[in-house]
C-alpha positions in Angstrom: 193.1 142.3 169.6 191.8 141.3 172.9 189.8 138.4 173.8 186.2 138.2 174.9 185.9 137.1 178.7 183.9 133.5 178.3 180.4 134.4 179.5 179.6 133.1 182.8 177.9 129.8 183.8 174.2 130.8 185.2 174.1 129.3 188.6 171.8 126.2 188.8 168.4 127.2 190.0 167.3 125.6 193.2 164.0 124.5 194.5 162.7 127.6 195.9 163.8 129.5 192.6 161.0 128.1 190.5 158.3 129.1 193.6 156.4 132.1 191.9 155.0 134.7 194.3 151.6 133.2 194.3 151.1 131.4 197.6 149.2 127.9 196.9 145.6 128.7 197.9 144.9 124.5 198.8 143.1 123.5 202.2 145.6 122.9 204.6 147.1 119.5 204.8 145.8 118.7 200.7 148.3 116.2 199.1 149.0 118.4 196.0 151.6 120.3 198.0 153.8 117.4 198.0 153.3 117.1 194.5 154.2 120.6 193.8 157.2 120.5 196.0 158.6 117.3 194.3 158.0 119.0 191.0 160.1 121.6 192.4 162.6 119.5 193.3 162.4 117.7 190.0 163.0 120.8 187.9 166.0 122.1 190.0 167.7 118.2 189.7 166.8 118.0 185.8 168.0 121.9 185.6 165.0 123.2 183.8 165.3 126.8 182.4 161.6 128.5 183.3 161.5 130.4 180.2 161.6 127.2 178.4 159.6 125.2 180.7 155.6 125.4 179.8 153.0 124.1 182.9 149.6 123.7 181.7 146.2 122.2 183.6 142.8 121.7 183.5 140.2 122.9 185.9 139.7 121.9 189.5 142.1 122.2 192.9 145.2 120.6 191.5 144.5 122.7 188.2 145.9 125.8 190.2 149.5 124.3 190.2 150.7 126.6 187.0 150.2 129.6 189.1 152.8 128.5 191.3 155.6 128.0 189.4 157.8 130.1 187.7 157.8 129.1 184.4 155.4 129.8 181.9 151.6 128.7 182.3 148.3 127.9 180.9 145.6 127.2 182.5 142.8 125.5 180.3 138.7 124.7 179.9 137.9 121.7 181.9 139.3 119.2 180.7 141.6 120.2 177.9 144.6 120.0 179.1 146.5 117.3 176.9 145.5 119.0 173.4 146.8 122.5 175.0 149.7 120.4 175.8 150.4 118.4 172.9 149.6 121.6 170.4 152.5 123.7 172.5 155.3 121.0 171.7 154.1 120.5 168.3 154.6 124.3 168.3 157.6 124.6 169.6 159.8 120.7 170.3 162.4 122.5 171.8 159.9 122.9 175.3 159.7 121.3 178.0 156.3 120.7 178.8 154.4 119.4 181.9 150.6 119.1 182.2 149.1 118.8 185.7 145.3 117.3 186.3 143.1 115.9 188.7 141.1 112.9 188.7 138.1 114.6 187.3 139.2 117.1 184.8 141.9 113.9 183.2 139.4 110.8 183.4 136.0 112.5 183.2 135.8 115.7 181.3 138.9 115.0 179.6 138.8 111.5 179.7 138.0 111.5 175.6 141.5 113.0 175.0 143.6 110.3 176.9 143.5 107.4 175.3 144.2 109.2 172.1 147.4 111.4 173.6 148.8 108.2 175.0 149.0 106.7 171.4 150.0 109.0 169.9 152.7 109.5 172.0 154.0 113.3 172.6 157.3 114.5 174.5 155.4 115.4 177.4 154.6 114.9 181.3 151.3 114.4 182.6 151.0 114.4 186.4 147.2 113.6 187.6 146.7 114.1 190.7 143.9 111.7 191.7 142.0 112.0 195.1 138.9 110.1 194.6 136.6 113.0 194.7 135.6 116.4 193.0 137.0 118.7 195.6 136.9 122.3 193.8 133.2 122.0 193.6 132.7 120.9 197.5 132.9 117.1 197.3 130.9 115.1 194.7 131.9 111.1 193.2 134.8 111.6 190.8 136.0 108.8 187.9 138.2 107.1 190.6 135.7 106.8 193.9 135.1 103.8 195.1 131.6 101.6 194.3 129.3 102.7 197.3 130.8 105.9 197.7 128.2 108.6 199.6 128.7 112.0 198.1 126.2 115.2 197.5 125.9 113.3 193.9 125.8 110.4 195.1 123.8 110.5 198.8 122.9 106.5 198.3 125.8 105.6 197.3 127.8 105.5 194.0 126.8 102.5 191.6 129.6 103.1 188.9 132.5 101.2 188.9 135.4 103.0 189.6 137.7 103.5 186.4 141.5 101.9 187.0 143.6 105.0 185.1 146.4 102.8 184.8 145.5 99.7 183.5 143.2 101.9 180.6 146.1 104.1 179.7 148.3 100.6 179.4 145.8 99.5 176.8 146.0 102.6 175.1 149.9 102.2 174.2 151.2 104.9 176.9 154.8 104.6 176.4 155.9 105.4 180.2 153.4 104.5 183.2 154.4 105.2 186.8 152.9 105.7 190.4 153.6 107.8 193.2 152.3 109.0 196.5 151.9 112.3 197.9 153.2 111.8 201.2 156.5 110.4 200.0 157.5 113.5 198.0 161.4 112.1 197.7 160.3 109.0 196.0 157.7 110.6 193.6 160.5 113.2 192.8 162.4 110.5 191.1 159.2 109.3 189.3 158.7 112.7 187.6 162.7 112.8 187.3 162.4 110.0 185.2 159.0 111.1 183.7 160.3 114.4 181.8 163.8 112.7 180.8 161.2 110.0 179.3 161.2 110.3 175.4 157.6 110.2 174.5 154.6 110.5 176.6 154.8 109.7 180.4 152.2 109.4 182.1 152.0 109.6 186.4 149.2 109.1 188.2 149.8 111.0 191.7 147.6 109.5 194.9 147.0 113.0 196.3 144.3 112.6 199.4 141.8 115.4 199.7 141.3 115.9 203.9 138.6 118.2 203.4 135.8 115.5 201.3 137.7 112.5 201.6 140.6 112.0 203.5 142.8 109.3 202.1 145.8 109.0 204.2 145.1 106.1 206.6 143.1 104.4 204.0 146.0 104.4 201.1 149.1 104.3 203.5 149.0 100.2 204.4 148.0 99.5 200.9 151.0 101.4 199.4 153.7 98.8 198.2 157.0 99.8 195.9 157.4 97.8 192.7 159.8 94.7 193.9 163.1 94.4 192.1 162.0 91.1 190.2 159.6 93.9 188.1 160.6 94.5 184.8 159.0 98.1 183.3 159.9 96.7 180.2 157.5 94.1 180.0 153.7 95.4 179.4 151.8 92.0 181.0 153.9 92.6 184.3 152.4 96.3 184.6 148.9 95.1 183.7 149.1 92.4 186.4 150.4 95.6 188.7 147.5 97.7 187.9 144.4 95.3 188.3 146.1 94.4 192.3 143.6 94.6 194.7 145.6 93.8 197.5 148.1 96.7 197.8 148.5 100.2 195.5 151.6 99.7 193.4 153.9 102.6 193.3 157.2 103.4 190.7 157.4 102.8 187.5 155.2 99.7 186.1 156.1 100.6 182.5 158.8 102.2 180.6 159.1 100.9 176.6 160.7 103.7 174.4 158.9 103.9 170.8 158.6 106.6 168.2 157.4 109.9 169.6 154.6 112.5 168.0 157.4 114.9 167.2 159.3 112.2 165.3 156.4 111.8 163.1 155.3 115.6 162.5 159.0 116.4 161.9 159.2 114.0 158.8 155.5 115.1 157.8 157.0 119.2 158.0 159.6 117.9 155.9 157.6 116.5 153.3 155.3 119.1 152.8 158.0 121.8 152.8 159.6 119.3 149.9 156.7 119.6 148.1 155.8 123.4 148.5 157.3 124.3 145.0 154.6 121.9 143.6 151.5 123.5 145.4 149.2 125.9 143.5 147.1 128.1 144.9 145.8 129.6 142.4 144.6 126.5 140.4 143.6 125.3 144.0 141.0 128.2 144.3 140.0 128.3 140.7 138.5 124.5 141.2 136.6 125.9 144.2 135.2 128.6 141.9 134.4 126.2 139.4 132.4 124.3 142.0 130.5 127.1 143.4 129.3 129.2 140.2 125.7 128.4 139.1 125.6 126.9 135.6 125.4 129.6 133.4 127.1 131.9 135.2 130.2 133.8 135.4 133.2 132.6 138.2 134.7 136.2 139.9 138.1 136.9 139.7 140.0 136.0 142.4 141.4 138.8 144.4 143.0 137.0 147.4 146.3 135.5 146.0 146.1 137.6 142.7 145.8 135.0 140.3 144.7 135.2 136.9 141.0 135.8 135.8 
């Protein structure tokens, strides 16, 4: 009898093998390229397999992102982008999945989601990508633009506060908080290295400069600052202390605390109900509901949907 030849190792993808064919369609010089080629790079060191890899956005310029991998993707309404998310890996644990935002879809029109996502904690990525401004719709104040800020919206000058994503998703329990810069594509690789490998939901908020309504760059390059050594992720008063600095824009990972995930909780749930099947009735189920709705006096119908009993 002769032996099967072992099947052979696929080789391990590299950067340029999760590119899809769709060319990025951003303005030149947008950040969100170096996010999308760190993500790149991420996949190929983590060895992702694209037809178990799920991308999924939001709406705006950064939204655009699943259309240029190849893996699978979904782009949502504005703003839902973390129930998308979070309903796919309920759907299915086994996949790897990595929502992608901006600023505006993530803290405005989604912003009602977050807080909720982050405790409850789901196996997933979410990159946001935050420029201070709407750019898909030609330049209007955004969640994260600064008090005074002159827009089309805002021609006076913006009188909101600007929301600080990190410190509010801190509050809200996120299990893994880190920051990264656009221009420094190697060290925000690592960030979203560590992101995906992170058991429960982490959560990366990108500085991505938009050149076209509000260009960044000189702005956010001397305030930039690496987490010192002395930080410890593990300790949730350090990271708050990191995200209300006014003096410099803290990057790498400000928290990291590892704590019971969605799945672990819908897996046990599953398995209780599935323990309990035997007990369910349908039938006497449906005959209460008929019992409810037949006028006094009347006669219930037969049920003909599970073909129970009249």
């Amino acid at each position: 009898m002769t032996k099967k030849a072992p099947a052979k190792a696929k080789p391990a993808l590299k950067p340029k093998d999760y590119k899809s064919h769709t060319k990025p369609t951003w303005c030149p010089g947008c950040g969100d390229f170096g996010v999308l080629a760190s993500l790149f790079q991420a996949m190929s060191r983590l060895k992702l397999d694209p037809a178990n890899t799920l991308v999924v956005s939001g709406i705006g310029c950064s939204s655009r992102l699943p259309f240029f991998v190849k893996t699978y993707g979904f782009q949502t309404a504005h703003g839902r982008v973390l129930p998308v998310a979070i309903g796919a890996k309920i759907a299915n644990p086994d996949l790897t999945v990595i929502a992608v935002g901006g600023d505006g879809d993530g803290f405005s029109i989604g912003g009602g989601h977050l807080a909720h996502a982050v405790r409850r904690n789901p196996d997933i990525t979410y990159v946001v990508m935050d420029n201070n401004v709407y750019g898909l719709t030609k330049g209007q104040t955004s969640p994260t633009s600064p008090l005074g800020f002159k827009t089309k919206s805002t021609p006076y000058g913006s009188s909101d506060t600007p929301i600080n994503p990190m410190a509010w998703v801190l509050a809200s329990g996120v299990s893994f908080a880190a920051r990264g810069f656009s221009g420094n594509p190697k060290y925000l690789t690592d960030l979203i290295v560590q992101g995906i490998q992170h058991p429960g939901m982490a959560f990366i908020q990108t500085m991505s400069p938009c050149p076209t309504f509000y260009n960044t760059f000189d702005l956010w390059r001397p305030k930039l600052e690496e987490l010192p050594d002395s930080h410890d992720p593990g300790e949730l008063m350090q990271a708050m202390a990191q995200a209300f600095r006014d003096d410099a824009i803290p990057v790498g990972v400000l928290y990291n605390q590892v704590r019971p995930t969605l799945q672990s909780h819908t897996r046990v749930t599953n398995h209780s109900l599935k323990a309990s099947a035997h007990d369910f009735d349908p039938c006497a189920l449906l005959e209460s509901y008929r019992y409810l709705h037949t006028p006094a006096g009347g006669r219930a119908r037969p049920c003909r949907l599970l073909d129970c009993p009249s």
